[in-house]
VEXLUM-502398 format. One record per residue (C-alpha): x negated, z, y negated. Coordinates in steps of 0.1 Angstrom, whole numbers, plus 5000, padded with zeros to 4 digits. Example, Ala and Ser with C-alpha at 12.3 -4.5 7.8 and 13.67 -1.06 7.14 Angstrom:
<atoms>
487750785045 486350715011 
</atoms>
This chain:
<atoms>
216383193447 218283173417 218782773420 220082783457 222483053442 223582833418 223682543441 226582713461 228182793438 228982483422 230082363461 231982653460 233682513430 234082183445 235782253472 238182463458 239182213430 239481943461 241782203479 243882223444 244381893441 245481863478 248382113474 249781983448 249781633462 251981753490 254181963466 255281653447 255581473480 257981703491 260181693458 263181493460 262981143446 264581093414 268481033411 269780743387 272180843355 275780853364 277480703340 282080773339 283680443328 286880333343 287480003347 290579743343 291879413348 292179163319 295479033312 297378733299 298878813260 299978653230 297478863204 298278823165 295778903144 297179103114 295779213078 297179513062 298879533025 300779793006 304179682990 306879802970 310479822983 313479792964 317079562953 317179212940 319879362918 319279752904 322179752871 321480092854 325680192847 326380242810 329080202779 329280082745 330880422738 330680742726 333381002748 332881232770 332881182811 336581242823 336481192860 333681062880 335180832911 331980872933 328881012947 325280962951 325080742987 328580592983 329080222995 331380032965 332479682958 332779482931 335279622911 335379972923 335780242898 333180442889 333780662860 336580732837 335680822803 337681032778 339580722756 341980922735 340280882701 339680502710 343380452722 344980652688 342580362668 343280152684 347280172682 346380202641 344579832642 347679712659 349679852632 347979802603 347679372620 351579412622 351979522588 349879212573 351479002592 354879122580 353479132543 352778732549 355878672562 357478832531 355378602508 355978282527 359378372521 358678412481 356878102484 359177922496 361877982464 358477982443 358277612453 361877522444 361177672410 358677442402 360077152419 363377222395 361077272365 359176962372 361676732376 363176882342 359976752328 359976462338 363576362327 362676512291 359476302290 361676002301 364376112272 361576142249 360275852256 363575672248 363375862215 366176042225 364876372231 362976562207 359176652213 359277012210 361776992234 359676802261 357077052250 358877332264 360077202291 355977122304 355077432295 357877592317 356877382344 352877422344 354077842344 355877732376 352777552392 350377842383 352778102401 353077872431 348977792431 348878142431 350778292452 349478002478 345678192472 347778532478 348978412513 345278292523 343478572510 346178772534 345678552561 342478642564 342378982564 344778932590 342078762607 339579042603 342379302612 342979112646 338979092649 338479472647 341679502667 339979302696 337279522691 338279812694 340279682726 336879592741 335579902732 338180082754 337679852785 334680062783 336280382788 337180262827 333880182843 334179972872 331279872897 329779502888 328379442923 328179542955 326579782964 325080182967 325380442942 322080532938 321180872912 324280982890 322981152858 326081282839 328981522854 332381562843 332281692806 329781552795 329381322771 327380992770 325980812743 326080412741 323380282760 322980612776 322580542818 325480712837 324180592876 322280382892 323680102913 321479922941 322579612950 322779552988 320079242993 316779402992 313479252988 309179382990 306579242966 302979322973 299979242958 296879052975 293978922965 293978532946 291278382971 293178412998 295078052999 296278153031 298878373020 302178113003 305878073012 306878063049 303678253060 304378533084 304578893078 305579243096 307279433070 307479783081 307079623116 309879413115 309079033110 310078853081 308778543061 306878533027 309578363000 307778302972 303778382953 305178472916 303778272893 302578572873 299678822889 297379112878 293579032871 292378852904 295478962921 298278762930 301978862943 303678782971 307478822977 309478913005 314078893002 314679083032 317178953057 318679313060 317579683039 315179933055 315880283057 313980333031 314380482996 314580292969 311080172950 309480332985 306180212992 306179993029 303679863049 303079503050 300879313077 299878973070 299678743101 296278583101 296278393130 297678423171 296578303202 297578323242 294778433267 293178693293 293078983267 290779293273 291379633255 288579673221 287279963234 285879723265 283579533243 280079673229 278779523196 274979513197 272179313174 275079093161 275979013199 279779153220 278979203255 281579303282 280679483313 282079303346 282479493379 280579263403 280779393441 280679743424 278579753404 278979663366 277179363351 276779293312 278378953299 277578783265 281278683247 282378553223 285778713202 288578473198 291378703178 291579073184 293979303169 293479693170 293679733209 293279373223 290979123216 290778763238 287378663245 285578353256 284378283286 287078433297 286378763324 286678683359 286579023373 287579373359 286079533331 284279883320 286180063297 284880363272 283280473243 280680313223 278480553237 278780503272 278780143269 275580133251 273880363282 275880143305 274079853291 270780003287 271080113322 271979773335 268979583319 266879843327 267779793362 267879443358 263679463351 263779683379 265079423402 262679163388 
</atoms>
């Protein structure tokens, strides 16, 4: 009895576990079938462009010519002709400085050169009666030697009459020395005199180039020491200099550069650098609007082509690999390329696309392509 039980039970089991597995059989029969990943990329049309590839530096902006405005004097600041911004010339004044001591000195050194000269005047004068003296005395000398040589003149007498006569030369001799001794103090009186005048040219400041007034560091009263800068003057050709590193040879005169955006050519590689650096210079054809010693950027051309450009954020880099996606009869298709020159929102690839292209992220581009092999196993 208590095995047929058992017996039934068991087919009771069965047959409900059958039934189970039936149901839920046509339960996932009736679910919908399984929709593919949408994926939103837009797409677009390559284009022809001209594409230079670029390389970024940092340089330093400022004036071939920069003369910090000074004096040799010592006065204070009596007018000031300009102000910071100001366009001059060569030649324009710039500062007038307070000359009246310098002038009242130098009207003494002009007096005290006219006086010598005057003085040796006076003694040329004396010199010239000094000289007849001993020209009389002499030639009284040597008719008494001539008379005493005849024995008729007695030797004290030609005695005297040398001794008056080497008196005579020793006064002339001397007064000769007087006269150059004077004439050249003269000469140091006229050298301190044209001194002194150069020293007051420095009293009226005048601009040696062209150019902008750059900072002004004095105002009127004050006074400035020699040496002491009054302005700043910025000459009107500017230039950049930047540094970059010595390996690369392909960086020298006449090589291609955006300064600031605006193209220009490299000028010169100065023969001096810092460490494994060299520099590179730049003379502007016209000034930026830029501050002086401004920092600007530079961008180094490193190469250019001509081709069917797509935008960067078209191509997917994967295993060491750029693929594009082409839109093929609407659908998109992965393509193996190979990057020509890019810059930072074009690149030209080759092969070049033949049909548009799927644009977006990184991320969406690498489910776009794992979606398209995926289906491409599919297919298979």
């Amino acid at each position: 009895m208590k095995r047929a039980v058992s017996i039934v039970l068991i087919l009771v089991l069965v047959a409900g576990g059958v039934l189970f597995l039936k149901s839920k059989r046509e339960e996932v029969a009736s679910l919908p079938l399984p929709v593919a990943p949408s994926i939103a990329v837009k797409s677009v049309e390559p284009k022809m462009m001209h594409i230079e590839a670029t390389r970024s530096f940092m340089g330093r902006y400022y004036s071939e010519l920069h003369p910090k405005i000074s004096t040799k004097i010592s006065a204070s600041v009596k007018r000031i002709y300009v102000k910071e911004g100001d366009s001059v010339k060569r030649g324009d004044p710039l500062v007038l400085l307070d000359d009246s001591e310098l002038t009242a000195a130098v009207e003494g050194q002009r007096a005290s050169v006219k006086a010598i000269t005057l003085t040796i005047e006076s003694m040329r004068s004396s010199l010239d009666s000094i000289r007849s003296d001993y020209l009389y005395a002499k030639d009284v000398y040597e008719r008494n030697l001539a008379l005493y040589e005849a024995q008729a003149l007695a030797k004290e007498k030609l005695e005297q009459s040398k001794v008056a006569m080497e008196l005579k030369k020793a006064k002339l001799d001397s007064s000769k020395k007087s006269i150059e001794a004077k004439e050249e103090e003269l000469k140091a009186a006229k050298a301190q005199l044209a001194s002194k005048e150069s020293l007051l040219s420095y009293a009226f400041i005048k601009a040696p180039i062209d150019g902008v007034v750059g900072r002004i560091f004095l105002k009127e009263g004050d006074v400035v020491m020699p040496g002491k800068p009054i302005a700043d003057l910025l000459g009107l050709k500017k230039r950049v200099d930047f540094n970059f590193p010595v390996r690369m040879k392909e960086i020298k005169p006449g090589s291609r550069v955006y300064v600031a955006s605006r193209a220009e050519e490299i000028s010169k590689i100065l023969p001096q650098g810092d460490k494994a650096l060299a520099t590179a210079r730049v003379e502007l054809g016209s000034a930026l609007p830029l501050p002086e010693n401004s920092s600007v950027a530079i961008k180094f051309v490193i190469g250019s082509a001509n081709g069917l450009a797509v935008p960067v954020d078209a191509i997917l880099e994967r295993d060491g690999k750029n693929y594009i996606f082409e839109k093929v009869d609407g659908v998109f298709k992965p393509k193996k390329v190979k990057i020509e020159i890019k810059n930072k929102s074009f690149a030209i690839i080759t092969p070049s696309p033949n049909h548009p292209v799927a644009v977006g992220s990184d991320d969406k581009l690498s489910r776009l392509f794992l979606l398209t092999v995926n289906r491409g196993k599919t297919d298979g």
